[in-house]
N, CA, C and O atoms as CSV, one atom per row, in Angstrom:
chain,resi,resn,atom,element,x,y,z
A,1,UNK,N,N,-13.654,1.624,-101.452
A,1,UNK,CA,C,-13.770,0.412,-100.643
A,1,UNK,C,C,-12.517,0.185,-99.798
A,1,UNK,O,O,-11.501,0.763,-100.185
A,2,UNK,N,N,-12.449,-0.473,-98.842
A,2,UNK,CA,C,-11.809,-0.833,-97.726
A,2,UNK,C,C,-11.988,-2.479,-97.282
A,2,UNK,O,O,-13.021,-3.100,-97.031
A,3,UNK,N,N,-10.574,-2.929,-97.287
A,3,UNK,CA,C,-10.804,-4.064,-97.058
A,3,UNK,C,C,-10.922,-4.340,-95.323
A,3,UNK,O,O,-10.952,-3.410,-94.518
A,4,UNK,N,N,-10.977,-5.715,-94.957
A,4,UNK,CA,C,-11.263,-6.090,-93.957
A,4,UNK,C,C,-10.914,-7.165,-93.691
A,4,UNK,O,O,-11.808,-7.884,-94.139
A,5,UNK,N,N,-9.915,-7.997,-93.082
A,5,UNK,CA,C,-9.388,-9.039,-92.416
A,5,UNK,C,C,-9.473,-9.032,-91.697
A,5,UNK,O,O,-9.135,-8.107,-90.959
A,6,UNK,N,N,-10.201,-10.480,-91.236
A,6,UNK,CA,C,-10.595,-11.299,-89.893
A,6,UNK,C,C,-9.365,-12.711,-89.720
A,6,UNK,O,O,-9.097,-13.435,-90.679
A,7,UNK,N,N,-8.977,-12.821,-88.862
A,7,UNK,CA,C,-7.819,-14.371,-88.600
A,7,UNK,C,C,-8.240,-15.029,-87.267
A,7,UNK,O,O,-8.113,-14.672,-86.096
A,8,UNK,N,N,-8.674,-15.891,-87.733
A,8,UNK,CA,C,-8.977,-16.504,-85.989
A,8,UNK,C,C,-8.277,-17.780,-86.298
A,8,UNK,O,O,-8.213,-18.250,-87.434
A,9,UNK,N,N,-7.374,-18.712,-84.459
A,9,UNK,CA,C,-6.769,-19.990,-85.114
A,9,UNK,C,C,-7.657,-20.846,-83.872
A,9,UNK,O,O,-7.827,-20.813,-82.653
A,10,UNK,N,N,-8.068,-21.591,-85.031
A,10,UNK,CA,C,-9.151,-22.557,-84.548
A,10,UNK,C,C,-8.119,-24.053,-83.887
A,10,UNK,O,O,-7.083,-24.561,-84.314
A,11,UNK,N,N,-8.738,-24.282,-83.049
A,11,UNK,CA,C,-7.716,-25.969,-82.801
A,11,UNK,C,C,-7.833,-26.865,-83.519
A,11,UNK,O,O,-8.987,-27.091,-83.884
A,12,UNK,N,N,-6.775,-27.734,-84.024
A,12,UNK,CA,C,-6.728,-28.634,-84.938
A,12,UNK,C,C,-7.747,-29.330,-85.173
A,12,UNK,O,O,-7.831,-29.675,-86.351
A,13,UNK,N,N,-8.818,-29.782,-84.295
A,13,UNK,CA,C,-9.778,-30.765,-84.217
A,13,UNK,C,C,-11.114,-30.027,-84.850
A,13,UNK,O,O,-12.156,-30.592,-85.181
A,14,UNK,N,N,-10.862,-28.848,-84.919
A,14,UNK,CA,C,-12.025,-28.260,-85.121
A,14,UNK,C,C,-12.765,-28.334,-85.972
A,14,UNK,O,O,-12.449,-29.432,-86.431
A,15,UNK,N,N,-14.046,-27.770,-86.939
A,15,UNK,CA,C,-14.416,-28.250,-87.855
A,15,UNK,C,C,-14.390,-26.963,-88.784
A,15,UNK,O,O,-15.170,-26.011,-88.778
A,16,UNK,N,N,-13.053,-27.241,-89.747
A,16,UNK,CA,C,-13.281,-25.874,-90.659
A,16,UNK,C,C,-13.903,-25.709,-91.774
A,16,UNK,O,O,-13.638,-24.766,-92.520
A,17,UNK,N,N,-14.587,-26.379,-91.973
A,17,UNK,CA,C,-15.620,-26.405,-93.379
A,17,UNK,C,C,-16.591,-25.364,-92.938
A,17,UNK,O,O,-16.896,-24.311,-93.498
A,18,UNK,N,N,-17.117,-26.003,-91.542
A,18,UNK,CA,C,-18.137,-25.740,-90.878
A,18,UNK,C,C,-17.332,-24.121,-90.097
A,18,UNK,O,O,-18.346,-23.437,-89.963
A,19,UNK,N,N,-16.823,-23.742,-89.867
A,19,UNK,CA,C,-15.939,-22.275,-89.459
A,19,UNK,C,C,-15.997,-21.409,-90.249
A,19,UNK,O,O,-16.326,-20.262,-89.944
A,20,UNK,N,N,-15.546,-21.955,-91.982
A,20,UNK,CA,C,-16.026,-21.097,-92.864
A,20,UNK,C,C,-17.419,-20.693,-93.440
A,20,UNK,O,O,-17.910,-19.583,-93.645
A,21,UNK,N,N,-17.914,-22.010,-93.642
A,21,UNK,CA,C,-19.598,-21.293,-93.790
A,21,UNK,C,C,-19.586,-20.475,-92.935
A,21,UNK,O,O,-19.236,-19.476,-93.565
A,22,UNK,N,N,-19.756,-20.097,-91.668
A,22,UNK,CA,C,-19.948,-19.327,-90.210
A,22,UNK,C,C,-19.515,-18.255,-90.842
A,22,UNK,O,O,-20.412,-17.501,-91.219
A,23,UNK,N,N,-18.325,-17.909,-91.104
A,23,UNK,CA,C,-17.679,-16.386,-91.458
A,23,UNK,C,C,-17.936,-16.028,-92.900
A,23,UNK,O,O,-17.979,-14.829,-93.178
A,24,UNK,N,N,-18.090,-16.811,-93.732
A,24,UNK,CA,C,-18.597,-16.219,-95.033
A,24,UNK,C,C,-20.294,-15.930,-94.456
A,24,UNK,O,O,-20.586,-14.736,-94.522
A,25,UNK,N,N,-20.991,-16.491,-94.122
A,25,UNK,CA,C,-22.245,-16.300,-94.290
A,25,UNK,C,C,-22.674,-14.731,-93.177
A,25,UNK,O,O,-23.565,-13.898,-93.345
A,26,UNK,N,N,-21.693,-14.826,-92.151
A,26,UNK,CA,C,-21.721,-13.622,-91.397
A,26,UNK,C,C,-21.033,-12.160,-92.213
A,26,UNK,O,O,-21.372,-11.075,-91.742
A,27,UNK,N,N,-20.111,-12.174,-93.379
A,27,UNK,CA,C,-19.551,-11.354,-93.930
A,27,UNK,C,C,-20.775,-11.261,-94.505
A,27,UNK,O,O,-21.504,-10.581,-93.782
A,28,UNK,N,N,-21.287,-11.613,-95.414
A,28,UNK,CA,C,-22.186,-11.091,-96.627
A,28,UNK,C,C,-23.758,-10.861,-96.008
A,28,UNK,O,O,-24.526,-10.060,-96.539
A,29,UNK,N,N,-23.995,-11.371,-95.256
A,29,UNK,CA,C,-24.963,-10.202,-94.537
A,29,UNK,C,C,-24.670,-9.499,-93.320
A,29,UNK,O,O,-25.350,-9.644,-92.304
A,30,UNK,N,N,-23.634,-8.712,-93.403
A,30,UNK,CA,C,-23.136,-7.165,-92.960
A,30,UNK,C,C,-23.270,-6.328,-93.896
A,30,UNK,O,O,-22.831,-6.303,-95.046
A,31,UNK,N,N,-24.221,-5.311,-93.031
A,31,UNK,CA,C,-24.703,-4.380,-93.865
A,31,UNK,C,C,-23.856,-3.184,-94.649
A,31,UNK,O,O,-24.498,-2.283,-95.190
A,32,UNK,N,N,-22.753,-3.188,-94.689
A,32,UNK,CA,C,-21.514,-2.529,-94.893
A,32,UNK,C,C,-21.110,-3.489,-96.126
A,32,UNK,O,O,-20.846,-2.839,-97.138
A,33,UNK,N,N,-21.038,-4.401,-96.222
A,33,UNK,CA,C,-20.122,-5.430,-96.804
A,33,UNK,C,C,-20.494,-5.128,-98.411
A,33,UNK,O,O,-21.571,-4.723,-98.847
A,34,UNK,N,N,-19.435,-5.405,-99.061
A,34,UNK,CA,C,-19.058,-5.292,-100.597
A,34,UNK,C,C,-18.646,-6.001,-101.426
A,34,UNK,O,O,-17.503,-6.300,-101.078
A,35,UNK,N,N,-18.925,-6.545,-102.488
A,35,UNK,CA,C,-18.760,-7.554,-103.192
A,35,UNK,C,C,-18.684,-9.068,-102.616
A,35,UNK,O,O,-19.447,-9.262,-101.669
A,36,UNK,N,N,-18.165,-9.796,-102.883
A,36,UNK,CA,C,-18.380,-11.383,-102.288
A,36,UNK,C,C,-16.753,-11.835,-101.636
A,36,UNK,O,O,-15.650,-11.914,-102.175
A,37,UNK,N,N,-17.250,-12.081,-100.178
A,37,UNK,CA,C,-16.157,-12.402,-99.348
A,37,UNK,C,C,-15.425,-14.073,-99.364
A,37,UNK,O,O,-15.932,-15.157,-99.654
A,38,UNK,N,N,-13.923,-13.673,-98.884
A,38,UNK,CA,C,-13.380,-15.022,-98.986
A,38,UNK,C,C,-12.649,-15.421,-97.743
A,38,UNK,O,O,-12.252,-14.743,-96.796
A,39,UNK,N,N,-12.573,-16.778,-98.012
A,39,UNK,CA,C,-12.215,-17.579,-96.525
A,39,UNK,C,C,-11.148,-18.937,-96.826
A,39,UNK,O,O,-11.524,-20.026,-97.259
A,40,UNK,N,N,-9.678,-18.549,-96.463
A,40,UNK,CA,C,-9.080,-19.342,-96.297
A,40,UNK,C,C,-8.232,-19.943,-95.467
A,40,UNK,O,O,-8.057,-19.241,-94.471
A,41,UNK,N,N,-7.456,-21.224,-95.436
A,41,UNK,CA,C,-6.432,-21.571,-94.333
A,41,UNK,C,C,-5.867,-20.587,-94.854
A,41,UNK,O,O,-6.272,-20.029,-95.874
A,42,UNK,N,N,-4.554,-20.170,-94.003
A,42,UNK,CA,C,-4.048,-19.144,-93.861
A,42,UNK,C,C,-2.148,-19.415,-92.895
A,42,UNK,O,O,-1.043,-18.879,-92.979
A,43,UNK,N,N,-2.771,-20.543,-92.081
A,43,UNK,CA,C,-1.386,-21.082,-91.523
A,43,UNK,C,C,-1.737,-22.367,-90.613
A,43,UNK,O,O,-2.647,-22.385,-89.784
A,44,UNK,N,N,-1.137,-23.106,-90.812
A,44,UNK,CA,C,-1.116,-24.316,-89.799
A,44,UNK,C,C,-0.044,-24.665,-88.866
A,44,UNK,O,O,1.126,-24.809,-89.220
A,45,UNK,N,N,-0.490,-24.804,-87.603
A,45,UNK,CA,C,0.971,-25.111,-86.816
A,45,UNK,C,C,0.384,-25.545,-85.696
A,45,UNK,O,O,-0.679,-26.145,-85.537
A,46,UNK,N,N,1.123,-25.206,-85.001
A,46,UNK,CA,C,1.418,-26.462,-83.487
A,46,UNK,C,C,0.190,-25.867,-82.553
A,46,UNK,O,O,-0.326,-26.626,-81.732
A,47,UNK,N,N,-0.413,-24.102,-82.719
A,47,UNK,CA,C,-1.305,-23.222,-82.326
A,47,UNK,C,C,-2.492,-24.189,-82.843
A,47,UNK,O,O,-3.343,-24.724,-82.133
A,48,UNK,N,N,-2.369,-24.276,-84.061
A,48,UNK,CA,C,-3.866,-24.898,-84.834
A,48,UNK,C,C,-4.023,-24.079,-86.044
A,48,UNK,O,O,-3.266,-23.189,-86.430
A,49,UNK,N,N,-5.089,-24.493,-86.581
A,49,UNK,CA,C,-5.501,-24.155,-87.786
A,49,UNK,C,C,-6.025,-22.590,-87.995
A,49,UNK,O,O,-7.156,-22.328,-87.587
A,50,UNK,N,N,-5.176,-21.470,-88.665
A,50,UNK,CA,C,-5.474,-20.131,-88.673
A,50,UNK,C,C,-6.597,-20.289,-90.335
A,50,UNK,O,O,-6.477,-21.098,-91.255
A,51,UNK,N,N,-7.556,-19.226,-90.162
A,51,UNK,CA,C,-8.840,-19.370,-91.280
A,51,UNK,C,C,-8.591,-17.820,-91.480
A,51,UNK,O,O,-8.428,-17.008,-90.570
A,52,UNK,N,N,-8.590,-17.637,-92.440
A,52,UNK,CA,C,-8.831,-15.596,-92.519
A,52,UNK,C,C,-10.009,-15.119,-93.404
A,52,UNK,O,O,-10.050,-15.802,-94.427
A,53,UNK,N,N,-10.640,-14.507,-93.373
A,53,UNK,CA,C,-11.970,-14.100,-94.169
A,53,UNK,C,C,-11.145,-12.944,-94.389
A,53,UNK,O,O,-10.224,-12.473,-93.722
A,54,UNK,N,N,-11.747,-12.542,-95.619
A,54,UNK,CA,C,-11.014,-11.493,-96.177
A,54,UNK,C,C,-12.619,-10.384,-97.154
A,54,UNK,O,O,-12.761,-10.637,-98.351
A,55,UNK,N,N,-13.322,-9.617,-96.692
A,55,UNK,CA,C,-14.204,-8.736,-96.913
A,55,UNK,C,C,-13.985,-7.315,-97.241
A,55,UNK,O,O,-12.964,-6.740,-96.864
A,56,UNK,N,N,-15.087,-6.604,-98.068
A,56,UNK,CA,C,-14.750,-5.224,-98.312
A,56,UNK,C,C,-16.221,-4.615,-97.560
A,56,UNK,O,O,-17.244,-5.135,-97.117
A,57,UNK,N,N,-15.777,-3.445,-97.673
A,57,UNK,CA,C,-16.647,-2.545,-96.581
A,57,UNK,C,C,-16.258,-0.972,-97.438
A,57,UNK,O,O,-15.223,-0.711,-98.050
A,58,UNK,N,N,-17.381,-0.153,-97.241
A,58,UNK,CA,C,-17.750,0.656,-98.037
A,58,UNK,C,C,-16.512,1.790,-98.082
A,58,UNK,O,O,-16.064,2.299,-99.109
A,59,UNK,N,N,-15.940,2.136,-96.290
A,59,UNK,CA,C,-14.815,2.697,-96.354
A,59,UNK,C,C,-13.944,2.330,-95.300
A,59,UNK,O,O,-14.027,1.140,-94.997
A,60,UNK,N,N,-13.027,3.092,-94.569
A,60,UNK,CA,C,-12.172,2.519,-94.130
A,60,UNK,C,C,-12.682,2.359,-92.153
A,60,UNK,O,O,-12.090,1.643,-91.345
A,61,UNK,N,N,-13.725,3.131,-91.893
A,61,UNK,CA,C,-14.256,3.342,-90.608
A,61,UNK,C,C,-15.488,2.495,-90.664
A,61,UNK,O,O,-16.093,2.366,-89.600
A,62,UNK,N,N,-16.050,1.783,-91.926
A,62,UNK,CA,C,-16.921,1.012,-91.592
A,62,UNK,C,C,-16.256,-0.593,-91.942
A,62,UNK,O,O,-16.838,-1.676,-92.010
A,63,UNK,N,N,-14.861,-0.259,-92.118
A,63,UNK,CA,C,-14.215,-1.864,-92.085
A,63,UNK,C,C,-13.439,-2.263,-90.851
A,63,UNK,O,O,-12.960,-3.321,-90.444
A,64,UNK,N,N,-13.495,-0.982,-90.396
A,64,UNK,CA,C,-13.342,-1.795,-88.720
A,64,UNK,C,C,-14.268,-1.702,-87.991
A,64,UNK,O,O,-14.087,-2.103,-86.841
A,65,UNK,N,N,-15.699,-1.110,-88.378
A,65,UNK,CA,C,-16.829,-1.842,-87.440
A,65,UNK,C,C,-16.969,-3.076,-87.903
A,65,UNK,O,O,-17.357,-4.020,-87.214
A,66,UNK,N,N,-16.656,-3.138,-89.114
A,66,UNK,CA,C,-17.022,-4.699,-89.757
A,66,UNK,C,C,-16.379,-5.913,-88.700
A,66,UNK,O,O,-16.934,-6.852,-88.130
A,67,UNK,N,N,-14.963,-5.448,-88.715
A,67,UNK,CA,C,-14.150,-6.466,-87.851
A,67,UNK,C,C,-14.816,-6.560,-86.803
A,67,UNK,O,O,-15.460,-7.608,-86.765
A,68,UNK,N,N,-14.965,-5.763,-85.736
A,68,UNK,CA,C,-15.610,-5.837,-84.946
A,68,UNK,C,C,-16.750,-6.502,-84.338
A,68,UNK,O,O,-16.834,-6.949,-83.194
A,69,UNK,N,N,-17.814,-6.504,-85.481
A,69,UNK,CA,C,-18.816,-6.832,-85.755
A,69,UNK,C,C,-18.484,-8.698,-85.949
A,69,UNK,O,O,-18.531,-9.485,-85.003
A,70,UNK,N,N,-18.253,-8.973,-86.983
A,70,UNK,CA,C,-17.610,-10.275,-87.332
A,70,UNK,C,C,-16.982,-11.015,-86.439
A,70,UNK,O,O,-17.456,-12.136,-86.254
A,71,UNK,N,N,-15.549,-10.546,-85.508
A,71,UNK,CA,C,-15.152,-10.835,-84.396
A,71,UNK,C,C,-16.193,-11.631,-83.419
A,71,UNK,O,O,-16.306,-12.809,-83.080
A,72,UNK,N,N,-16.804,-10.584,-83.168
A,72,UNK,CA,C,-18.295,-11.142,-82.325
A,72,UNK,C,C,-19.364,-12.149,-82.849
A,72,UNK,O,O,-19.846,-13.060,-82.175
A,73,UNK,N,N,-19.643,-11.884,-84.039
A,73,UNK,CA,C,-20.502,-13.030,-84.621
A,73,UNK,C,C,-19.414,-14.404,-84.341
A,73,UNK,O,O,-19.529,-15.325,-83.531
A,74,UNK,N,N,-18.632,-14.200,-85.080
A,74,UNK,CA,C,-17.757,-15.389,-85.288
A,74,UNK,C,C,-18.045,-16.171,-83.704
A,74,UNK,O,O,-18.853,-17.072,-83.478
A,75,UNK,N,N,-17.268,-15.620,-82.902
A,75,UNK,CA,C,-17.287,-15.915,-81.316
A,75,UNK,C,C,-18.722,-16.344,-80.850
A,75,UNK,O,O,-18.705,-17.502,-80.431
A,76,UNK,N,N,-19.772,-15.845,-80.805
A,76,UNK,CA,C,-21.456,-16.182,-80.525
A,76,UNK,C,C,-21.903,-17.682,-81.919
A,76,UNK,O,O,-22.563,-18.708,-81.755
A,77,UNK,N,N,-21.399,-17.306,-82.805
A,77,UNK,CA,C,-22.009,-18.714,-83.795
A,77,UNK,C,C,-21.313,-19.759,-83.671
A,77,UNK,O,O,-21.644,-20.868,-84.091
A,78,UNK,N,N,-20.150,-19.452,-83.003
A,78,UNK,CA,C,-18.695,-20.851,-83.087
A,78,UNK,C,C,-19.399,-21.625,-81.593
A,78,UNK,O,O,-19.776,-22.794,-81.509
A,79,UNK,N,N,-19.423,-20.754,-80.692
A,79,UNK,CA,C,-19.810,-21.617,-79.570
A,79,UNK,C,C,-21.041,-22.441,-79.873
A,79,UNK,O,O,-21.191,-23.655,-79.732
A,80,UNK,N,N,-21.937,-21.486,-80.343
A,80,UNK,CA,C,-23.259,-22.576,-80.724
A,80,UNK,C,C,-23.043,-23.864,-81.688
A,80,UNK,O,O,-23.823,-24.803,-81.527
A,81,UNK,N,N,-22.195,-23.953,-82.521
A,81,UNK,CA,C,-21.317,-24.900,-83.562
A,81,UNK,C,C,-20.642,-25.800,-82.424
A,81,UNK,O,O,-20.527,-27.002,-82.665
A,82,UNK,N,N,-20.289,-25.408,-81.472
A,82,UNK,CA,C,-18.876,-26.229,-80.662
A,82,UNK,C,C,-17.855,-26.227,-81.352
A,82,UNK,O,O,-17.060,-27.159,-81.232
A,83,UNK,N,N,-17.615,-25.185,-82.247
A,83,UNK,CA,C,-16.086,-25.018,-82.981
A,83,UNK,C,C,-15.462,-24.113,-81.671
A,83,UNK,O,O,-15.775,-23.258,-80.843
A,84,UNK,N,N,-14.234,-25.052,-82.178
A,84,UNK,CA,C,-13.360,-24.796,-80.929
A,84,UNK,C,C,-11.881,-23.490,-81.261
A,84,UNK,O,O,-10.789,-23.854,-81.698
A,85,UNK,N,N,-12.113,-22.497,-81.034
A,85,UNK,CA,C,-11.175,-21.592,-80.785
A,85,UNK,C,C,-9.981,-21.519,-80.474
A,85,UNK,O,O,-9.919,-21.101,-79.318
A,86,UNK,N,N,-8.878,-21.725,-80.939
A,86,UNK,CA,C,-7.293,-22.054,-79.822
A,86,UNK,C,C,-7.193,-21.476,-79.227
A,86,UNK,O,O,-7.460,-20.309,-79.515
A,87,UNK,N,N,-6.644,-21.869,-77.667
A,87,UNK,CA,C,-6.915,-20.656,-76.573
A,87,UNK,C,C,-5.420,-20.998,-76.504
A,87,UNK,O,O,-5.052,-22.101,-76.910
A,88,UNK,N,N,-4.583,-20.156,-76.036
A,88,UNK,CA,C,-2.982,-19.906,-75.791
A,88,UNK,C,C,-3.144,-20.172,-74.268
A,88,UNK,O,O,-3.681,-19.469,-73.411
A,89,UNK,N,N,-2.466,-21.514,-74.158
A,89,UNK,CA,C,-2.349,-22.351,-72.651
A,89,UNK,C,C,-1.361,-21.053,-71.895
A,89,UNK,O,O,-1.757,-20.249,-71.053
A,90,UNK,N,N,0.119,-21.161,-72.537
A,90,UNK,CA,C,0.861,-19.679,-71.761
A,90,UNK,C,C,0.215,-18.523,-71.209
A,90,UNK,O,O,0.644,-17.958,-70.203
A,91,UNK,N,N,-0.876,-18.129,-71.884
A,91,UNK,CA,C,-1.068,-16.417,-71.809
A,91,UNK,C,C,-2.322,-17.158,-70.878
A,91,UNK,O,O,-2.578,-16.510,-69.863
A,92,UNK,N,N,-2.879,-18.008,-71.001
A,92,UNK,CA,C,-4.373,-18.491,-69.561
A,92,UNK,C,C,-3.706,-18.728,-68.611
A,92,UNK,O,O,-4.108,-18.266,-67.543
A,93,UNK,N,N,-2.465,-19.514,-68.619
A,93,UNK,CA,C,-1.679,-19.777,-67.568
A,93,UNK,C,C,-1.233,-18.496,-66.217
A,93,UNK,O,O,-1.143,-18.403,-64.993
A,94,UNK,N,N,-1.080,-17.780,-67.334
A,94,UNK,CA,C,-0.181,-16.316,-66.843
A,94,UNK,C,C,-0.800,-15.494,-66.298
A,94,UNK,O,O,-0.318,-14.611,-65.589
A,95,UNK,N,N,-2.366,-15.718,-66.629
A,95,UNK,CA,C,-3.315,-14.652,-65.688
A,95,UNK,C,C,-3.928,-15.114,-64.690
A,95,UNK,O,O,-4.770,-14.377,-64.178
A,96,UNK,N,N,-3.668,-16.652,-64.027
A,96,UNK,CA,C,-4.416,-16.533,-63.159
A,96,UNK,C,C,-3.790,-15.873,-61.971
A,96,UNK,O,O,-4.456,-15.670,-60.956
């Protein structure tokens, strides 16, 4: 087995109860996924609220499709939620 860490930092306002159901329920039906996944704060700061799911995957090339995979769910189920993502004002700033 192979683990798999996901970290996304959600904005303070966001709703993380509701963030974690989202990523636990997307870990454990991935078809790769192994034993029972976990989801915690992870860091709080001025960015916002960091959540990390922490999953196993069968080996080490199907735990980074996992990420992958998850990444994207996370991103497609959060918008439908209106959980809000921290977006880094500097680095949006910097590309236009």
């Amino acid at each position: 087995p192979a683990p798999c860490g996901v970290t996304i930092t959600l904005e303070h306002d966001a709703d993380v109860d509701k963030a974690r159901q989202v990523l636990l329920q997307t870990a454990r039906q991935h078809p790769t996924a192994l034993g029972t996944p976990t989801c915690r704060i992870t860091n709080l700061s001025g960015a916002g609220v960091a959540v990390t799911l922490t999953a196993w995957a069968k080996n080490p090339l199907a735990a980074a499709d996992m990420k992958s995979d998850l990444l994207e769910a996370a991103k497609r189920e959060f918008d439908k939620a209106g959980i809000k993502i921290h977006r880094d004002w500097n680095v949006a700033a910097a590309g236009k």
